[in-house]
Backbone of each chain as ProteinMPNN parsed JSONL, in Angstrom:
{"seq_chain_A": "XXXXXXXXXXXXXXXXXXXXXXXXXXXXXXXX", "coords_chain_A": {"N_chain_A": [[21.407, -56.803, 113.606], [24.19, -57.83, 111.759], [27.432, -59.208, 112.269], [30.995, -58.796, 111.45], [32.712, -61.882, 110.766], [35.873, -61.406, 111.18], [39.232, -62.746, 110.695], [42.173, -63.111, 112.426], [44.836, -63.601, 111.97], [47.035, -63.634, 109.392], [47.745, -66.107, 108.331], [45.94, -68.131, 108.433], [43.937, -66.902, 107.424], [44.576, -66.881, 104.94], [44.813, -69.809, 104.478], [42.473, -70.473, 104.804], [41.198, -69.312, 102.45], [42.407, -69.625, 100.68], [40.977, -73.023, 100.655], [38.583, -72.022, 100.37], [39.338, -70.605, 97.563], [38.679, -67.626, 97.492], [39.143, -64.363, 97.328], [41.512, -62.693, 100.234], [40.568, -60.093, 102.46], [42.371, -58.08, 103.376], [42.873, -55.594, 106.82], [44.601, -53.105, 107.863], [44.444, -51.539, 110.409], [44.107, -49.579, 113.273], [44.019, -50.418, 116.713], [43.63, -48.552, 119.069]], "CA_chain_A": [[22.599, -56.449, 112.84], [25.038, -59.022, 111.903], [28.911, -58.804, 112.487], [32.256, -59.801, 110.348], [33.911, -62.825, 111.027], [37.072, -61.362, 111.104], [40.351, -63.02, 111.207], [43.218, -61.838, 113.292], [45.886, -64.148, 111.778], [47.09, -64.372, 108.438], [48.348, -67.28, 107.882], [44.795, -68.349, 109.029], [42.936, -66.257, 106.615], [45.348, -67.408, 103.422], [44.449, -71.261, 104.945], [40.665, -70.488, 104.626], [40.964, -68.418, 101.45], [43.11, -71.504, 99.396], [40.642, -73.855, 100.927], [37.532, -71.801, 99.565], [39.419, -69.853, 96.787], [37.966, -66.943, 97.806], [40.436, -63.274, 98.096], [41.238, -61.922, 101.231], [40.791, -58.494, 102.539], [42.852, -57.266, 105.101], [42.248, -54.179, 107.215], [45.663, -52.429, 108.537], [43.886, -50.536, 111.767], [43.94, -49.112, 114.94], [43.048, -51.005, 117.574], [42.99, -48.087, 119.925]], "C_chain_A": [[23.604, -57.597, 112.894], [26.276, -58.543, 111.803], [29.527, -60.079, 111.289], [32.707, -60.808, 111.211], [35.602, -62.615, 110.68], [38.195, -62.392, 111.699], [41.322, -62.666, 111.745], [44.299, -62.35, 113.058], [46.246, -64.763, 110.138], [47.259, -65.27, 108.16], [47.126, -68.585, 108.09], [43.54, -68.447, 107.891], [43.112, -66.774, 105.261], [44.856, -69.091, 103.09], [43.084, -71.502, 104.215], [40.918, -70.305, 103.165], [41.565, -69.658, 100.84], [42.212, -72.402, 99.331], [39.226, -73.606, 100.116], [37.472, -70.923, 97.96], [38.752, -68.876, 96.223], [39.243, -65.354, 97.53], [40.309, -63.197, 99.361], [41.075, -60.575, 101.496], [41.069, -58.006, 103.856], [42.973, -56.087, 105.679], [43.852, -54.215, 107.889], [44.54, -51.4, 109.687], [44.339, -50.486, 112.736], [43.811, -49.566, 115.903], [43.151, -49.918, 118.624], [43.689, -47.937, 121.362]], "O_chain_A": [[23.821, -58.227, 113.928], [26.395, -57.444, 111.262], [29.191, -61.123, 110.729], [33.067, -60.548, 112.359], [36.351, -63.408, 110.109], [38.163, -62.814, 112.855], [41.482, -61.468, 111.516], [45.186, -61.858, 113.755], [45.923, -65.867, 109.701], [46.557, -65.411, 107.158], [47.397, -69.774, 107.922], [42.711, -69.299, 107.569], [42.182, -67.073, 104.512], [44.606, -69.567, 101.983], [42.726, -72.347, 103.395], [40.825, -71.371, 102.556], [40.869, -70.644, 100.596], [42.147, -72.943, 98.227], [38.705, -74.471, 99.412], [36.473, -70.619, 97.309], [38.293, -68.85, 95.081], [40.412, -65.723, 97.642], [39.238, -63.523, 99.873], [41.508, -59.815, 100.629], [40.456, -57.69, 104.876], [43.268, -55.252, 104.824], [44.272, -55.263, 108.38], [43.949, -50.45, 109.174], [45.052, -51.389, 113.173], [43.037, -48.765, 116.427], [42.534, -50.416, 119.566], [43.063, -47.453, 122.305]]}, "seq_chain_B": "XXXXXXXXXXXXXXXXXXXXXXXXXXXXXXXXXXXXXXXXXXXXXXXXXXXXXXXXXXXXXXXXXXXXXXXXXXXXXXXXXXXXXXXXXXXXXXXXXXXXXXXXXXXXXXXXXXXXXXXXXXXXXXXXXXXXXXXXXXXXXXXXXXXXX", "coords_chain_B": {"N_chain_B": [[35.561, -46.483, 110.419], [35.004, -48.458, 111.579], [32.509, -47.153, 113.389], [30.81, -46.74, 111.029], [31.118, -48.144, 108.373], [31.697, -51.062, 108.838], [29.616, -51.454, 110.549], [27.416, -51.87, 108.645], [24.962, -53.264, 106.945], [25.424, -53.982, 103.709], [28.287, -53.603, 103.443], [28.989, -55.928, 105.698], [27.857, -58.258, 104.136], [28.792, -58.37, 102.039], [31.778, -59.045, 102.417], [30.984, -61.489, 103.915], [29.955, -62.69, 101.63], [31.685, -63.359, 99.782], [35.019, -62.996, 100.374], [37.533, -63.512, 102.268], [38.056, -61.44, 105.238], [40.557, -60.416, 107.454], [41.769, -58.871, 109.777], [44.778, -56.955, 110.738], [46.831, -55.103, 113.284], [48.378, -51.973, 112.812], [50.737, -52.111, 114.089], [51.407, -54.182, 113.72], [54.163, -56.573, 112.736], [53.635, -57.017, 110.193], [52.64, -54.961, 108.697], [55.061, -53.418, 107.91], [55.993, -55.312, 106.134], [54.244, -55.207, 104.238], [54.387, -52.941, 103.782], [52.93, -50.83, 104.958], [51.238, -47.701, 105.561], [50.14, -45.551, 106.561], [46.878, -45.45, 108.199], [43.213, -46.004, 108.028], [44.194, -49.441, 105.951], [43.5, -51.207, 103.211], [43.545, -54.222, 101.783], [43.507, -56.371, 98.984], [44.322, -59.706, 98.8], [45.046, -62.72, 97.197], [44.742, -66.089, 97.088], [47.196, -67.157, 97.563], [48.317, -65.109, 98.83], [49.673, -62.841, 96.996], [49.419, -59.379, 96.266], [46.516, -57.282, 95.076], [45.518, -55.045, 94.916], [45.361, -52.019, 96.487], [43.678, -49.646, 99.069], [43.355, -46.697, 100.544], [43.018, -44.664, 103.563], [39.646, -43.532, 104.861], [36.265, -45.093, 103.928], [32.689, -44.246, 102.89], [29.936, -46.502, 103.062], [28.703, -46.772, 100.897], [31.08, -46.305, 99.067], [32.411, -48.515, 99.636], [31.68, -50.815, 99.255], [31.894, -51.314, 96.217], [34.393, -51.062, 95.929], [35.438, -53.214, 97.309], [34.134, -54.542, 95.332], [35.604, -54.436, 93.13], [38.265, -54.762, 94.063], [37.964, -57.862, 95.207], [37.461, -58.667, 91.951], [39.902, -57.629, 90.708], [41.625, -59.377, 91.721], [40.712, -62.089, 90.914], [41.056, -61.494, 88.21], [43.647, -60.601, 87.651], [44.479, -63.461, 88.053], [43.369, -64.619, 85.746], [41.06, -65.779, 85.973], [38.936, -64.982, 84.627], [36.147, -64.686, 83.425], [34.591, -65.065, 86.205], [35.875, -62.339, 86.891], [34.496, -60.72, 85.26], [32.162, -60.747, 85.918], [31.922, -59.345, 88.633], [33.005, -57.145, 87.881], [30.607, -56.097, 86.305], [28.76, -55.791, 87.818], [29.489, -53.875, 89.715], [29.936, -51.904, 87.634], [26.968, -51.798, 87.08], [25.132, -51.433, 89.022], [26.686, -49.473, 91.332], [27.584, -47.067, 89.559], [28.122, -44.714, 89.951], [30.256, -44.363, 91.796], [33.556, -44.051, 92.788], [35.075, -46.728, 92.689], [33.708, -47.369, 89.943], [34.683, -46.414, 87.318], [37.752, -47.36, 87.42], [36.638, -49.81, 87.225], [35.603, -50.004, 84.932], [38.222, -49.788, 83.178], [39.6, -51.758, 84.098], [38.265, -53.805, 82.796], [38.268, -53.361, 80.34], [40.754, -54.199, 79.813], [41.515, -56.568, 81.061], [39.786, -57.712, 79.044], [40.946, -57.453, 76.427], [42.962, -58.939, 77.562], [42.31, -61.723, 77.765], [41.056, -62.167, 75.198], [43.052, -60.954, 73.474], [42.602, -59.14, 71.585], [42.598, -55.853, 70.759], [40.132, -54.506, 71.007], [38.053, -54.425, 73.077], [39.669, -52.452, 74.115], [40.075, -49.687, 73.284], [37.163, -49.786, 73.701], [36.908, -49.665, 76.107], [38.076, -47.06, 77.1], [36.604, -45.402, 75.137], [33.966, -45.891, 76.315], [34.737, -44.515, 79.019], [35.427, -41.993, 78.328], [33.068, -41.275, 77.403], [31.359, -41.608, 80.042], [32.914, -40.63, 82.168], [34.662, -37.912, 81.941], [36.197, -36.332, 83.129], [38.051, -38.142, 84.595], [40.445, -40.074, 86.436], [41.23, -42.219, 85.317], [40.22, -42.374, 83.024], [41.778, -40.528, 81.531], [43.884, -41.938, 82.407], [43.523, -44.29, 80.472], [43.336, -42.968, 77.893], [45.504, -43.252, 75.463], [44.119, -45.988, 74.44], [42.689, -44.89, 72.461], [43.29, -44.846, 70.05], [43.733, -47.36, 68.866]], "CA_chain_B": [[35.238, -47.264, 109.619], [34.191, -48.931, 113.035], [31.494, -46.44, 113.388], [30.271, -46.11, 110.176], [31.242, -48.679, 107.244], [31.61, -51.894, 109.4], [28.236, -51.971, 110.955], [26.497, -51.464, 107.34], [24.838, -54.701, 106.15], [25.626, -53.678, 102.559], [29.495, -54.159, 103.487], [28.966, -56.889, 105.975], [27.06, -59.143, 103.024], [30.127, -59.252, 100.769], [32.343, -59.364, 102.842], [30.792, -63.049, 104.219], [29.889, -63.853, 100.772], [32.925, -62.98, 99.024], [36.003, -62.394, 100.813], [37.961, -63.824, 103.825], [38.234, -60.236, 105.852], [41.414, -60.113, 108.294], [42.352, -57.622, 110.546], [46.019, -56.46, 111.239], [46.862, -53.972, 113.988], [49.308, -51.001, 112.377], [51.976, -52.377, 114.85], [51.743, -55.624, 114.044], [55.256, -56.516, 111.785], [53.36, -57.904, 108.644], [52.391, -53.661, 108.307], [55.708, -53.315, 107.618], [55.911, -56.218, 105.259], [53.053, -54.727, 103.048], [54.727, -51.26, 103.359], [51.765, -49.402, 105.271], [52.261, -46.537, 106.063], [48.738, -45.228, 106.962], [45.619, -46.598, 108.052], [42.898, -47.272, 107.582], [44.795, -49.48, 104.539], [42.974, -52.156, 102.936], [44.721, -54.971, 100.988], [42.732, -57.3, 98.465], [44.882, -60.505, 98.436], [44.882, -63.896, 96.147], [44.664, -67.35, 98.289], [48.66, -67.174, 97.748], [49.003, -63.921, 99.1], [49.653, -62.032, 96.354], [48.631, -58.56, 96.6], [46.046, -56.918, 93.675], [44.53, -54.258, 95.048], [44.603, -51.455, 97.866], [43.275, -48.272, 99.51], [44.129, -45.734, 102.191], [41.049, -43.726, 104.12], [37.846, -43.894, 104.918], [35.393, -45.057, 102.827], [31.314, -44.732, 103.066], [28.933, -47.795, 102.824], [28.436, -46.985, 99.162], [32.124, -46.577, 98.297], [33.141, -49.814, 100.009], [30.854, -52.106, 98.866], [31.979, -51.568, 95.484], [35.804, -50.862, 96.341], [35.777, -54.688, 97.807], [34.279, -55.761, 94.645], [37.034, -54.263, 92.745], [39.414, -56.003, 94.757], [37.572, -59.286, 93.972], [37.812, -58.604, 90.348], [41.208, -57.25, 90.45], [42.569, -60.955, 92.102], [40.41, -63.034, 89.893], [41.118, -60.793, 86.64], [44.89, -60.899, 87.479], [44.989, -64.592, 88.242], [43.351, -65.083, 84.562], [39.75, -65.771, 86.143], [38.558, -63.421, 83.472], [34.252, -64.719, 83.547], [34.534, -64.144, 87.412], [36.488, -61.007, 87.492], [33.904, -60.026, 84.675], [30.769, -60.634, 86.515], [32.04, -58.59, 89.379], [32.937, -55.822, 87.091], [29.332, -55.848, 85.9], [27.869, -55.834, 89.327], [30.052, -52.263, 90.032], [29.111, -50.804, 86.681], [25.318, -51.684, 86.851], [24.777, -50.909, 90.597], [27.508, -48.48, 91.692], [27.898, -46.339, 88.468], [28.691, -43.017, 90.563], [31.464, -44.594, 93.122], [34.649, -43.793, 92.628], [35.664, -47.69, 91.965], [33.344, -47.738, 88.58], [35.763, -46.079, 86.512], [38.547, -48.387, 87.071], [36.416, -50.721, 86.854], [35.782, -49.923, 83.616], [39.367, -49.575, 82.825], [40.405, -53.312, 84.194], [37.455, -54.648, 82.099], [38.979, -53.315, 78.888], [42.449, -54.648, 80.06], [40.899, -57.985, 81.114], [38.985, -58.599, 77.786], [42.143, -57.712, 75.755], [44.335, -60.28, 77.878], [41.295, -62.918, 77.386], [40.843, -62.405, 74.039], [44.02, -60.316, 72.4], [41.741, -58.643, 70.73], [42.304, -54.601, 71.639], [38.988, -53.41, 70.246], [37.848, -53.465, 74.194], [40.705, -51.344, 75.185], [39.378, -48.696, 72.801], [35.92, -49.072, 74.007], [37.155, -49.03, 77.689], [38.506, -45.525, 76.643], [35.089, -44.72, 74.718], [33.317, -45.61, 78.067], [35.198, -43.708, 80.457], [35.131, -40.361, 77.992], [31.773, -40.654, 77.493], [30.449, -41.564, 81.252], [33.536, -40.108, 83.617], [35.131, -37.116, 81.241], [38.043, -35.706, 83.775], [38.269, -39.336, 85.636], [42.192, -40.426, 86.468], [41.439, -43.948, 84.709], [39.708, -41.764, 81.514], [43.592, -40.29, 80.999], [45.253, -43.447, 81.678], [43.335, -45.198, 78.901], [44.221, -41.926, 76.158], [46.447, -43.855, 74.315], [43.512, -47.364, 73.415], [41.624, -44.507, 71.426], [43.996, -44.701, 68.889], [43.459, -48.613, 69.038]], "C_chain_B": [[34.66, -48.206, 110.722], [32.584, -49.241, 113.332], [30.307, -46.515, 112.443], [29.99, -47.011, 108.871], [30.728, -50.422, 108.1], [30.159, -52.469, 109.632], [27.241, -52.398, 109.725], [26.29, -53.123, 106.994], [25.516, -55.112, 104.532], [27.207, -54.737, 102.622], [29.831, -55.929, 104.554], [28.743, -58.463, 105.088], [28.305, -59.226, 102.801], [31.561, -59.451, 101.208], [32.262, -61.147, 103.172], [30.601, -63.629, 102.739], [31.181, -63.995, 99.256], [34.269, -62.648, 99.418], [36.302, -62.853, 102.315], [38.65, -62.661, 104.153], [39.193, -61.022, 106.904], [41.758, -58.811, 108.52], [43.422, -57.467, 111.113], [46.022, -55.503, 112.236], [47.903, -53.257, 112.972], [50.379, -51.3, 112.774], [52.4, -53.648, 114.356], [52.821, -55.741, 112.481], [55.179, -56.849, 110.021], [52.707, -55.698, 107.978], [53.942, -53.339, 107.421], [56.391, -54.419, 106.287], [55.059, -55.515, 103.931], [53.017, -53.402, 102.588], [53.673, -50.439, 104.221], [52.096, -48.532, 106.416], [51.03, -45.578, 106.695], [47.569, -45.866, 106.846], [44.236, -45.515, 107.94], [43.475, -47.408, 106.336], [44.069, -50.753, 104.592], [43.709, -52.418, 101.641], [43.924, -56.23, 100.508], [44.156, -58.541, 98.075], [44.363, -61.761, 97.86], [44.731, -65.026, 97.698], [45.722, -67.672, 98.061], [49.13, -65.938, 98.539], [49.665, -62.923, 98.781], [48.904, -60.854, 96.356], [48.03, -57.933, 95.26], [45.574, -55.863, 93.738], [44.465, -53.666, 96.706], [44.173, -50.316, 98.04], [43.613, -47.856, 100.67], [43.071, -45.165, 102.425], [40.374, -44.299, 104.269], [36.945, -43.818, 103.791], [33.966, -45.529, 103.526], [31.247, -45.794, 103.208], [29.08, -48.171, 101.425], [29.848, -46.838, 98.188], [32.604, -47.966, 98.572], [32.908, -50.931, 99.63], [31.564, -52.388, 97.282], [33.521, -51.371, 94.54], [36.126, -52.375, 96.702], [35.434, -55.32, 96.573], [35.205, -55.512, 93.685], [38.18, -54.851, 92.711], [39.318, -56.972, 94.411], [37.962, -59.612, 92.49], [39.034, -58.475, 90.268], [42.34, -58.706, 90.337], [41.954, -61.868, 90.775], [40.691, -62.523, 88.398], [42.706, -61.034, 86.437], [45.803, -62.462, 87.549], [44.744, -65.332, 87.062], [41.812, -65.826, 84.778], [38.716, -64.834, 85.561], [37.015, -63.871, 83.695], [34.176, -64.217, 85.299], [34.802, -63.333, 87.766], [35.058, -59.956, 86.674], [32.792, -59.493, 85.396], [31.04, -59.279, 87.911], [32.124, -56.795, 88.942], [31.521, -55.152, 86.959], [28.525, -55.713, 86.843], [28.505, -54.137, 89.643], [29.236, -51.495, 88.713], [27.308, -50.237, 86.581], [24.894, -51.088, 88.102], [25.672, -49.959, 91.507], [28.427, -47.546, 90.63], [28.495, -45.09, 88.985], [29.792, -43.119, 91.758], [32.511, -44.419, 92.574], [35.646, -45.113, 92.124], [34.931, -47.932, 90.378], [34.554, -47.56, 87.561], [36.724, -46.83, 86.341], [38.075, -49.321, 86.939], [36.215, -51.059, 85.472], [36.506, -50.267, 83.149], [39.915, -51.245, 82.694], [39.053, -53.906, 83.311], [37.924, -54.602, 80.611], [40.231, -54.305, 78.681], [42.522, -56.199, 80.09], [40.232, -58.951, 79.564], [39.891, -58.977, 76.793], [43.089, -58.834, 76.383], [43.172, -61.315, 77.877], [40.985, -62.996, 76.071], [42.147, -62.18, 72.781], [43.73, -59.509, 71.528], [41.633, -56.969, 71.064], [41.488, -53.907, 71.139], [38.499, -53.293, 71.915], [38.546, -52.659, 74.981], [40.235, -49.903, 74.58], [37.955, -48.535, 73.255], [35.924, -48.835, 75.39], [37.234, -47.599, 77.352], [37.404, -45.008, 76.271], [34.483, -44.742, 75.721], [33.678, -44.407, 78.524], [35.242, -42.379, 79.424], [33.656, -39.909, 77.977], [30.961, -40.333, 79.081], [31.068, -40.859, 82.095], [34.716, -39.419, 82.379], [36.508, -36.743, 81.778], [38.399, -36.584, 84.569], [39.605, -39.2, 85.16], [42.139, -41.622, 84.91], [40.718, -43.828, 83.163], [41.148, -41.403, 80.957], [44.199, -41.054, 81.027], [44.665, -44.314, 80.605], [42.89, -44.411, 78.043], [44.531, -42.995, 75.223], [45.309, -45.0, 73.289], [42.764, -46.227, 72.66], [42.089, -44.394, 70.072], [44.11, -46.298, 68.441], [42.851, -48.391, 67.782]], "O_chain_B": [[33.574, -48.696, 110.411], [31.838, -50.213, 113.454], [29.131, -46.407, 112.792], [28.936, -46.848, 108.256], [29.592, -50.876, 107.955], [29.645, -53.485, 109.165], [26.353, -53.229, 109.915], [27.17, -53.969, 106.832], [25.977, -56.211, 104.223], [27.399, -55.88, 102.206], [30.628, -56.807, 104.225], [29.326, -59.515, 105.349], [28.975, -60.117, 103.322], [32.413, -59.95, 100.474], [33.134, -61.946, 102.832], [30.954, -64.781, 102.491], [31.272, -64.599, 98.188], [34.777, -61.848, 98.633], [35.582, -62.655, 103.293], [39.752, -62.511, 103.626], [38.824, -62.136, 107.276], [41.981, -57.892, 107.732], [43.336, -57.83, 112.286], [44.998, -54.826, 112.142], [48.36, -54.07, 112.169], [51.312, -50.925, 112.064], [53.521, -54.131, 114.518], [52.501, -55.227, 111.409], [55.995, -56.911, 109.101], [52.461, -55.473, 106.793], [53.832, -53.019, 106.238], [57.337, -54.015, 105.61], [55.487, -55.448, 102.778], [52.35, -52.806, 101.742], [53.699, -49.222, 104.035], [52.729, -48.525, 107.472], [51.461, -44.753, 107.501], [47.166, -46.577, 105.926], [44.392, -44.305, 107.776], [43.564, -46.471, 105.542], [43.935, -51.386, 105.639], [44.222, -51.669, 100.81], [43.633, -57.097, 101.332], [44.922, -58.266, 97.151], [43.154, -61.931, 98.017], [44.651, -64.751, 98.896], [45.751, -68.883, 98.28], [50.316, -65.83, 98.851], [50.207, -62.146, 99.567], [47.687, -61.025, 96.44], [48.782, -57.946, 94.285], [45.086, -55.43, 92.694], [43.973, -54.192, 97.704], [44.227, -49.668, 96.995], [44.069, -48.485, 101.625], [42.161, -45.108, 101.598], [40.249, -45.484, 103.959], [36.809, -42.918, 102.962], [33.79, -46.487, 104.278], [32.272, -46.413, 103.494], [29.394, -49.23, 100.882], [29.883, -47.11, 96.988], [33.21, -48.549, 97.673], [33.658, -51.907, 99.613], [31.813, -53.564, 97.018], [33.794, -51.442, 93.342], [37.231, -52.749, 96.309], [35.988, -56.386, 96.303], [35.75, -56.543, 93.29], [38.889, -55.302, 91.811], [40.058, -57.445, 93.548], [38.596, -60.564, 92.037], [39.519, -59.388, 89.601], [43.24, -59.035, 89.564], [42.648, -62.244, 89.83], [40.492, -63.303, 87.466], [43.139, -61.525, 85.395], [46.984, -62.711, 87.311], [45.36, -66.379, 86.861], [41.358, -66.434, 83.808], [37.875, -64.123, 86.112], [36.552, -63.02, 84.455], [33.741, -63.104, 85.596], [34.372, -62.996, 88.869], [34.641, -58.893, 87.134], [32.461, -58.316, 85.538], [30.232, -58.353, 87.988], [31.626, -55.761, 89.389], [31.246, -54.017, 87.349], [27.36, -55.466, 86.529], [27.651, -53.261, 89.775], [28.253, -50.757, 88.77], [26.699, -49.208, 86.287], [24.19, -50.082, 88.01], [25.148, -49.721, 92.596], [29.63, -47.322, 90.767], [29.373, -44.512, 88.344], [30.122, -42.187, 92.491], [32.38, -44.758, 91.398], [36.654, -44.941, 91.439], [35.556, -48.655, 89.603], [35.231, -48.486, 87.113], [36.882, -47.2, 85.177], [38.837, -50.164, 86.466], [36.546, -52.11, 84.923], [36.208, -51.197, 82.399], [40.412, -51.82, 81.725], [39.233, -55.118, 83.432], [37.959, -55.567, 79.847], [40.558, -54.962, 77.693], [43.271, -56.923, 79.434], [40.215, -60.13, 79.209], [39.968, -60.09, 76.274], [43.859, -59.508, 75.7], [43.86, -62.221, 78.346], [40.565, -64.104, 75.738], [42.301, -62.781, 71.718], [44.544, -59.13, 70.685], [40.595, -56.653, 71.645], [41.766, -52.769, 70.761], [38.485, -52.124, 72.3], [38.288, -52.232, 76.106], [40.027, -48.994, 75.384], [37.449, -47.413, 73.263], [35.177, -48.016, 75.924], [36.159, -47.0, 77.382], [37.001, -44.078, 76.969], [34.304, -43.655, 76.27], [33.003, -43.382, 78.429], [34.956, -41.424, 80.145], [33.131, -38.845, 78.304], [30.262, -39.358, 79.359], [30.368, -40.283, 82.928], [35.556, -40.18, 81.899], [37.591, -36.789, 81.194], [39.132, -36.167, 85.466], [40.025, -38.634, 84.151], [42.825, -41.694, 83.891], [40.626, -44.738, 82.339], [41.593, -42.0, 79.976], [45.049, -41.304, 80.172], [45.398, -45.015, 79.907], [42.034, -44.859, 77.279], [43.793, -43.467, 74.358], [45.35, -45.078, 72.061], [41.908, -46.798, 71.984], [41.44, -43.944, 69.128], [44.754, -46.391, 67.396], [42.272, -49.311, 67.205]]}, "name": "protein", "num_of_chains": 2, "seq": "XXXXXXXXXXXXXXXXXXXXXXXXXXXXXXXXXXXXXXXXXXXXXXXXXXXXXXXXXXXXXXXXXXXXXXXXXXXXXXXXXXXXXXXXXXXXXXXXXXXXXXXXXXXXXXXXXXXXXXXXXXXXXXXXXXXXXXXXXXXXXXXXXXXXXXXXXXXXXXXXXXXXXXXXXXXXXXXXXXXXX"}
């Protein structure tokens, strides 16, 4: 089973995402 | 969504091949920035950070997969990436016809063709779609009016 490469920092994710002009999709959750 | 959506290869796939996924906590101050107000909330943003697209709840395997490509489409359709928002469209309609994102997908494909072309003969056939395939859908009543197109 393979896992997400989640990010945990927007300003991170926006970086990547400009760089591969890609969307992002951010999860509001729980951690619990 | 942990449990249940996460693990799913289905959603894992497009996620890596489509979409830089971040994870917020509920606490963390950018919740309050984006307004949320319940989780799980998912938030399809642009590579400016413009927001195009979200949801509240839990969603299956088979709603999510085609709820993210929504999102996709939604950013690239609203940024004027109209052939890439299309193709995504066409990937929901052909392979997730019974999810709950088809329908709008429908809807932004009409909306999309008319702001790519000017042309509102697909806002009327968005509308012909969605009466013929999804009869008491939300996104069948909000596009009433193109049948008069």
């Amino acid at each position: 089973m393979g896992t997400i490469a989640w990010e945990t920092d927007i300003k991170v994710a926006l970086a990547k995402a400009q760089t591969i002009q890609k969307p992002v999709m951010v999860d509001f959750f729980n951690p619990g | 969504m942990d449990a249940v959506t996460y693990p799913h290869t289905s959603v894992q796939d497009i996620l890596a091949e489509s979409m830089v996924p971040v994870r917020i906590p509920f606490d963390d101050p950018l919740s309050q920035e984006y307004s949320i107000t319940w989780i799980p909330a998912l938030i399809s943003l642009d590579w400016n950070g413009g927001q195009h697209y979200r949801t509240v709840g839990f969603m299956a395997p088979d709603e999510m997969v085609p709820s993210l490509m929504l999102g996709c489409a939604k950013v690239y359709g609203d940024l004027g990436h109209f052939d890439t928002a299309f193709a995504a469209i066409e990937k929901i309609i052909s392979n997730y016809p019974e999810s709950d994102a088809a329908p709008e997908a429908l809807f932004a494909e009409g909306v999309y063709r008319y702001k790519s072309t000017q042309d509102p003969a697909p806002l009327k056939k968005a509308y012909e779609d969605l009466e013929k395939q999804y009869p008491h859908n939300l996104w069948t009543k909000r596009a009433y009016p193109y049948r008069l197109l």
